[in-house]
C-alpha positions as CSV (number, residue, x, y, z in Angstrom):
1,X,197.7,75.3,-73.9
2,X,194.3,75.9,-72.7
3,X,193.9,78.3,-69.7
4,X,193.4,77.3,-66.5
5,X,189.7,79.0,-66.2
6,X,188.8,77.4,-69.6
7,X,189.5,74.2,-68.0
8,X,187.4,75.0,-65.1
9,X,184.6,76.1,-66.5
10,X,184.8,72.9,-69.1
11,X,184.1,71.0,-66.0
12,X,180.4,71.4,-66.3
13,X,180.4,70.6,-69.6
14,X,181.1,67.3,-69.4
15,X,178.2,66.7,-68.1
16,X,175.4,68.6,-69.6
17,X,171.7,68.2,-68.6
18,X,169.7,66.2,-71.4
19,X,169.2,68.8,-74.4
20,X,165.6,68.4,-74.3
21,X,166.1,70.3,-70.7
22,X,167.9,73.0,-72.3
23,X,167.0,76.7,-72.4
24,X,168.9,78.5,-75.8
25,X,171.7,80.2,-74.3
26,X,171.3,84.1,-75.0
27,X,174.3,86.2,-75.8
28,X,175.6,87.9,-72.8
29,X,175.1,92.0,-73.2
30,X,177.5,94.2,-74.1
31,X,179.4,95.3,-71.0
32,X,181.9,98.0,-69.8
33,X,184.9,97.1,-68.0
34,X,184.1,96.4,-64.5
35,X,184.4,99.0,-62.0
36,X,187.5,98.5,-59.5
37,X,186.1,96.7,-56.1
38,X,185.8,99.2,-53.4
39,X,188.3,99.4,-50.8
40,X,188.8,97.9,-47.2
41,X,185.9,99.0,-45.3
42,X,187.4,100.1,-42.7
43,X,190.5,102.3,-41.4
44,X,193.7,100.7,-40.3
45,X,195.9,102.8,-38.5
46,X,193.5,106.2,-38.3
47,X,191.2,106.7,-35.5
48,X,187.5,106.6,-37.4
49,X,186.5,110.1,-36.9
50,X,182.6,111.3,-35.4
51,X,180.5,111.6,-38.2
52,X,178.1,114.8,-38.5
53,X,174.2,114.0,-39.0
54,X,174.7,114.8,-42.8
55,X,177.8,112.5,-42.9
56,X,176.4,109.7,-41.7
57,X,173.2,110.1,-43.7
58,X,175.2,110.9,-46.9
59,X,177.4,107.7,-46.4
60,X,174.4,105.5,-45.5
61,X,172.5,106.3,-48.7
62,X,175.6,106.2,-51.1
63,X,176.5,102.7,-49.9
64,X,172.9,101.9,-50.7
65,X,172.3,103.9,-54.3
66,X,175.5,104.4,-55.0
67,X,176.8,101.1,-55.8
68,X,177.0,99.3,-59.4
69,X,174.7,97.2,-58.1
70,X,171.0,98.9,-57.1
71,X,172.2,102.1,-58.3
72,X,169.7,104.4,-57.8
73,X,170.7,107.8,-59.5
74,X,168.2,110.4,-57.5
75,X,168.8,108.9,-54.0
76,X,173.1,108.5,-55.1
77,X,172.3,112.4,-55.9
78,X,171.1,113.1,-52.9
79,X,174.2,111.0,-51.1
80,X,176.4,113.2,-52.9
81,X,174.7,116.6,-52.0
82,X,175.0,115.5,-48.5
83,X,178.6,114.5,-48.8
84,X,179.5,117.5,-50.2
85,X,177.6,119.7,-47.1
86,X,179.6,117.3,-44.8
87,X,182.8,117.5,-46.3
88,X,182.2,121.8,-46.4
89,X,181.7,121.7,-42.3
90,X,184.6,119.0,-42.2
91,X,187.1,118.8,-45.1
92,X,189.6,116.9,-42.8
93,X,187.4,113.2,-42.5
94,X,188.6,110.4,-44.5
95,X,185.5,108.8,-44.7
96,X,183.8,111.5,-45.6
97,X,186.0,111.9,-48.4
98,X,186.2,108.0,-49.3
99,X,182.2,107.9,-49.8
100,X,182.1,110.8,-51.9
101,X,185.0,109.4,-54.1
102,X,183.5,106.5,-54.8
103,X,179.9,108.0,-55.1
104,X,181.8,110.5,-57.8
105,X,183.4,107.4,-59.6
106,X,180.3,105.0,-59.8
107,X,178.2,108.0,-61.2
108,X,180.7,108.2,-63.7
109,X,179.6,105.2,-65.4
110,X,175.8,106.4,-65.6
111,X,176.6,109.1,-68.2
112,X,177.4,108.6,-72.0
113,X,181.1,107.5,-72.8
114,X,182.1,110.9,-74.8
115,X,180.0,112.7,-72.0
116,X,182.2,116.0,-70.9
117,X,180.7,114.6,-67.0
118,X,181.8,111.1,-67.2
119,X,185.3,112.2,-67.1
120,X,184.8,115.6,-64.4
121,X,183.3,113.0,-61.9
122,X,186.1,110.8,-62.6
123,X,188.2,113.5,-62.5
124,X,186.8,114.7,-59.1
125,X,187.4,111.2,-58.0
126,X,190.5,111.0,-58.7
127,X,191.8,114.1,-57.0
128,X,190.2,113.3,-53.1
129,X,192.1,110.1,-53.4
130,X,195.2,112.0,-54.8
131,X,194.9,114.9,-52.0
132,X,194.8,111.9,-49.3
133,X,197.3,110.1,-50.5
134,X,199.6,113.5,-50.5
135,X,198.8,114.2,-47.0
136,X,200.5,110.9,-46.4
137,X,196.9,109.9,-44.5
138,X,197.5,106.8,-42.2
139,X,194.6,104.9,-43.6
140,X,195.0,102.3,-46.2
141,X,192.1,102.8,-48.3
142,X,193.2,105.7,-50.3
143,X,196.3,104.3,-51.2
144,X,194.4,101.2,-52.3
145,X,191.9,102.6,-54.4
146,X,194.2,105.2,-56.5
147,X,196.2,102.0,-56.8
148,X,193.4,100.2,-58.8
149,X,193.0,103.0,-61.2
150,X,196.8,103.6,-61.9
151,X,197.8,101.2,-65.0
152,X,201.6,101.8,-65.0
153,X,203.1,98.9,-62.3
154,X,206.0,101.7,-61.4
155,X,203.7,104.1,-60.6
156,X,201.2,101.1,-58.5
157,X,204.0,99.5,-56.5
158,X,204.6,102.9,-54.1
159,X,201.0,103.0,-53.8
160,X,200.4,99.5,-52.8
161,X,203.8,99.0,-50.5
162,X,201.8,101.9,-48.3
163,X,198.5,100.1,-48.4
164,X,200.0,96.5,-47.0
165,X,201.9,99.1,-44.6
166,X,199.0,100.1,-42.4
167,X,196.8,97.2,-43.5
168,X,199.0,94.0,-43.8
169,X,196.0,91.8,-44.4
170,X,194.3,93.1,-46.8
171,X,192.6,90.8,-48.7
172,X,193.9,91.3,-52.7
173,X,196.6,94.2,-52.6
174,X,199.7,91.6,-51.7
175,X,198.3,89.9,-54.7
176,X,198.4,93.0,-56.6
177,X,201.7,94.0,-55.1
178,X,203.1,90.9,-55.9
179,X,202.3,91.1,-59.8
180,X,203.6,94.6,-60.1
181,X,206.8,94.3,-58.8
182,X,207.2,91.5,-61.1
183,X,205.8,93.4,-64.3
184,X,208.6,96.0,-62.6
185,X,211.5,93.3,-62.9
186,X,211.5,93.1,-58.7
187,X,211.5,89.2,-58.8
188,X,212.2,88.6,-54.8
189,X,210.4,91.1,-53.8
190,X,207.3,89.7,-55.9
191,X,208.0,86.2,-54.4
192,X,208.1,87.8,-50.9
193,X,205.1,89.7,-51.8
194,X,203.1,86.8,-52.8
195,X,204.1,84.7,-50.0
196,X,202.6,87.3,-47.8
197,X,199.3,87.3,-49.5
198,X,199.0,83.4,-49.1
199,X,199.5,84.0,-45.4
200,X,197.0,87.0,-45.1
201,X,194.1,85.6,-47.2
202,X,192.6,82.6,-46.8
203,X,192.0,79.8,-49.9
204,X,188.3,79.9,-50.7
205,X,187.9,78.1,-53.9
206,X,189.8,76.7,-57.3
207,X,189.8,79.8,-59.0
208,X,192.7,80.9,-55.9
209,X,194.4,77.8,-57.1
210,X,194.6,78.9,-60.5
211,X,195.3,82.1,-59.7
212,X,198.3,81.3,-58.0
213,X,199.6,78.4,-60.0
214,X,199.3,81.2,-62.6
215,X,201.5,83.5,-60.6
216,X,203.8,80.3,-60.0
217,X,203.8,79.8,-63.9
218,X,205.1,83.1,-64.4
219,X,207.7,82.8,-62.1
220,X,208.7,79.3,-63.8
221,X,209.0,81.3,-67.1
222,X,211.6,84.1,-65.1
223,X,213.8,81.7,-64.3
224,X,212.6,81.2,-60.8
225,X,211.6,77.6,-61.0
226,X,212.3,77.2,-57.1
227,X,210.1,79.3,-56.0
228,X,207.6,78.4,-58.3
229,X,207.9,74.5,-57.2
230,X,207.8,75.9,-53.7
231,X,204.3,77.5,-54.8
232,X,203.0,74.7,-56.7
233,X,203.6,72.6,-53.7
234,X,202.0,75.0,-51.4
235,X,199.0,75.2,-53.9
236,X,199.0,71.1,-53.8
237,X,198.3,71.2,-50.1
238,X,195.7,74.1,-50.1
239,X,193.5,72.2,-52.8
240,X,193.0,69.0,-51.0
241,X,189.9,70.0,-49.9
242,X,188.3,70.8,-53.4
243,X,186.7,67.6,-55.4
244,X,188.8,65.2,-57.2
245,X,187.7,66.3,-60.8
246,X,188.4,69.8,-59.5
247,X,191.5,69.4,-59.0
248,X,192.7,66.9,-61.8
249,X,191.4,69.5,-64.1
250,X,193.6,72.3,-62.7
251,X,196.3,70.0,-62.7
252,X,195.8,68.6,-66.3
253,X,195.9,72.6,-67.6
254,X,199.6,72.9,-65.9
255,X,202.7,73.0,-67.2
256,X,204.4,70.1,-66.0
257,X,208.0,72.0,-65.1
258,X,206.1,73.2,-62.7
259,X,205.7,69.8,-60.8
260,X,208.1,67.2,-62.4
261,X,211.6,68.3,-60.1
262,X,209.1,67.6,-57.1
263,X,209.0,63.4,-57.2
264,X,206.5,63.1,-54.6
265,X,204.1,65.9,-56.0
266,X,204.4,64.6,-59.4
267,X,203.6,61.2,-58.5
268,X,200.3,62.7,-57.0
269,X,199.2,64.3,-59.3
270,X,199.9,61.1,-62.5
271,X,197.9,59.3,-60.1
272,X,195.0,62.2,-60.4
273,X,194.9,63.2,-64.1
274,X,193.3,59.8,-65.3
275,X,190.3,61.1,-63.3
276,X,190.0,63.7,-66.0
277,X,191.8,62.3,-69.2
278,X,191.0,59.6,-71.8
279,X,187.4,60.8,-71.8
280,X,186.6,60.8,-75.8
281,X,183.8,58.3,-75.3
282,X,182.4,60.6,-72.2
283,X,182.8,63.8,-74.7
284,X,180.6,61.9,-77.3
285,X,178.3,60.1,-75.0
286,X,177.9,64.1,-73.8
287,X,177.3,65.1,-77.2
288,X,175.2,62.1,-78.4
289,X,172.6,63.3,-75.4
290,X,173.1,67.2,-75.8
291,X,171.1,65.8,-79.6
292,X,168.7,63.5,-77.6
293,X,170.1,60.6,-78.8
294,X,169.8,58.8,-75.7
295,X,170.4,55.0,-77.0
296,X,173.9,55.8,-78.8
297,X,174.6,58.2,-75.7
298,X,174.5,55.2,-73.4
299,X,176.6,52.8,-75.4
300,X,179.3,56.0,-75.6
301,X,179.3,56.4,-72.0
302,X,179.5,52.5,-71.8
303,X,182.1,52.4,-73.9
304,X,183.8,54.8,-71.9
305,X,183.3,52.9,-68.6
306,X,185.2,50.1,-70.2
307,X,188.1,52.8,-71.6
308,X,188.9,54.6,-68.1
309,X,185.9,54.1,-65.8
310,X,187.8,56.6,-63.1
311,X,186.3,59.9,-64.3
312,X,182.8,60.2,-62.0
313,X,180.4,62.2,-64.6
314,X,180.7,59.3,-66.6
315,X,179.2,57.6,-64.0
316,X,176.4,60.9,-63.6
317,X,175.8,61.2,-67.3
318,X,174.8,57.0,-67.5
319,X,172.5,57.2,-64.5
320,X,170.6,60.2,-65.8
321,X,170.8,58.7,-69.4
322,X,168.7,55.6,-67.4
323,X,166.7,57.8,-65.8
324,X,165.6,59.3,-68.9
325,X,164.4,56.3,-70.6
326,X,162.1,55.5,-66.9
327,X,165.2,52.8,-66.5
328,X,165.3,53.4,-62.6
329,X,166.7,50.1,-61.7
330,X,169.5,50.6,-64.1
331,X,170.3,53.8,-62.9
332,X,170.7,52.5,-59.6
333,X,172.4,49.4,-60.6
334,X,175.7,52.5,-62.4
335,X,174.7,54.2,-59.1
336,X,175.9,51.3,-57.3
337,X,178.6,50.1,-59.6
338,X,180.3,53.5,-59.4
339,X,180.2,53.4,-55.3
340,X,181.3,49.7,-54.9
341,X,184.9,50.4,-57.2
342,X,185.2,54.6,-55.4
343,X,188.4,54.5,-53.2
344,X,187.9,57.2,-51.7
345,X,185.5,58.1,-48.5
346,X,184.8,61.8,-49.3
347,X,184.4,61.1,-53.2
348,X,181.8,58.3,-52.5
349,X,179.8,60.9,-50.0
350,X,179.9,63.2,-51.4
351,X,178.5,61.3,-54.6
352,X,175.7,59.5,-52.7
353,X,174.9,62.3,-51.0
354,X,173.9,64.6,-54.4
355,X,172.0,61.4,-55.2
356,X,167.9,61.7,-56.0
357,X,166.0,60.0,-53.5
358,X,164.4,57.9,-56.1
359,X,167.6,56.6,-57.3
360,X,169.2,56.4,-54.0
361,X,165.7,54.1,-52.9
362,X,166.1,51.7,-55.9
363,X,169.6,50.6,-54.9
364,X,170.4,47.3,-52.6
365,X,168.9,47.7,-49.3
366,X,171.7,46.6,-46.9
367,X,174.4,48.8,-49.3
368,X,171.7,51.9,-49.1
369,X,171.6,51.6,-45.5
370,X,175.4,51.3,-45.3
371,X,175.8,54.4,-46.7
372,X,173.2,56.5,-44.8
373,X,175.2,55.6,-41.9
374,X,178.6,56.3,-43.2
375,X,177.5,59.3,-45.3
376,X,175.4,61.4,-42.8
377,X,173.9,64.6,-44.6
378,X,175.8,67.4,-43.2
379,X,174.1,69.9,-41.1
């Protein structure tokens, strides 16, 4: 089965701009692994202690040239030299300690790969979070970060139960908790962990839905198909917001055991996936114009309209198609086809809405108008 960020990111594929538009895609560089996200910026259960002038100075110009992004590797120098002058006069301040960490850790992937350095400032990284950790520090962040750079779930879950501890709303480590205690076999706890991180962190986009209908999915395959209907459900409600072709195409990359024992959610979602299914005609239609063959691309994407005329870039692809051959009254007229047969009030805003002016001009007065009113431009 394809993943579900495959099937997101084939969602603008469907509708690609006209191949005379196209750039040649260039092969992305070769990469390391990314560096783990830094932690929680701030303390939560230790009071933030006064900086010294070389403190604050040192920690200013590491969060500025000591990041992966902007690095700067003389001014990140001079962070660390400062750091270390700070952290002489006061050994005992945790964000002191945190700055120069990560300033060690960042450096780290500025020198060669076999360089001896790479691993002593990893090294040296490594052992200010381990010597805060082991004075049981009452600040999250240290337990976080050693968290992300321990790969064995046994020796992670300790770490991150004490980081949700003294900051219960941190954004990703009931996430993280959550899929180590089920790499460790602790299946309710997981569960319990992952219900917390839904309450702590708010949905932002689809890839949290496919995140979680992941973690759902793997909780399915344990054995613990109610709680991953429960999840599935939950992850129903928090994508209502997201576009229809969003969410039929996270829906049509799911396993359906993890819907079908729920009648009404099941129903809901048959009643979405023809919004992103029975598309062959749209795929070659897609193709036909990815080769500039505009004439053939328009009778595919015809063709399709009179196959399953639900999914919208069908509807997107014909009208730029139009548009391409200086047909502007024709665009307008699929323009206006499309919006006449949408059922939905959001779907056809938001549609009319990305309109060109120049297409949204050439379409019937009175329905224009109509829509203008109903479909304000959000401000």
């Amino acid at each position: 089965m394809t993943s579900f960020p495959t099937r997101i990111a084939g969602l603008a594929l469907l509708v690609p701009a006209l191949a005379w538009a196209q750039a040649p895609a260039q092969p992305p560089a070769p990469s390391e692994p990314p560096q783990p996200p830094s932690a929680a910026p701030t303390p939560s259960v230790a009071k933030p202690a006064e900086l010294s002038p070389a403190g604050t100075e040192g920690i200013r110009l590491a969060q500025e040239s000591c990041a992966s992004d902007g690095f700067d590797k003389a001014r990140c120098q001079k962070a660390i030299s400062l750091l270390q002058e700070a952290e002489r006069t006061d050994p005992d301040n945790t964000d002191v300690q945190l700055a120069l960490a990560q300033a060690y850790w960042n450096t780290s992937y500025r020198e060669a790969p076999q360089a001896r350095s790479r691993g002593s400032l990893r090294e040296r990284a490594l052992g200010i979070y381990e010597k805060l950790v082991g004075r049981k520090t009452k600040d999250a962040r240290p337990y976080w970060e050693l968290s992300l750079r321990r790969k064995n779930s046994t020796e992670r879950v300790p770490l991150l139960r004490r980081t949700v501890e003294l900051n219960p709303k941190h954004p990703q480590a009931n996430k993280d908790l959550a899929q180590a205690e089920l790499k460790s076999g602790e299946v309710d706890a997981a569960v319990k962990s992952y219900e917390k991180h839904l309450e702590v962190s708010p949905y932002r986009d689809s890839q949290d839905a496919v995140d979680h209908l992941s973690f759902a999915k793997r909780l399915q395959q344990l054995g613990r198909s109610d709680a991953a209907t429960r999840l599935t459900e939950r992850v129903s409600r928090l994508m209502q917001g997201e576009r229809r072709g969003t969410r039929c195409e996270i829906w049509r990359s799911v396993d359906t055991k993890l819907y079908e024992s729920d009648g009404a959610l099941a129903q809901r979602v048959r009643s979405l996936l023809p919004y992103c299914t029975k598309t062959e005609d749209l795929e070659r239609a897609s193709e036909l114009a990815r080769e500039g063959r505009v004439d053939e691309a328009i009778s595919a994407a015809e063709r399709q309209l009179q196959e399953n005329p639900k999914p919208e870039e069908t509807h997107v692809l014909l009208e730029k198609l139009y548009k391409s051959k200086g047909q502007l009254r024709r665009a307008a007229d699929t323009v206006t086809r499309h919006l006449r047969q949408e059922p939905d009030a959001k779907e056809k805003c938001e549609r009319f809405r990305a309109l060109a002016p120049d297409t949204a001009r050439a379409m019937p007065e009175e329905e224009r108008r109509a829509l203008e009113r109903d479909c304000p431009q959000p401000e």
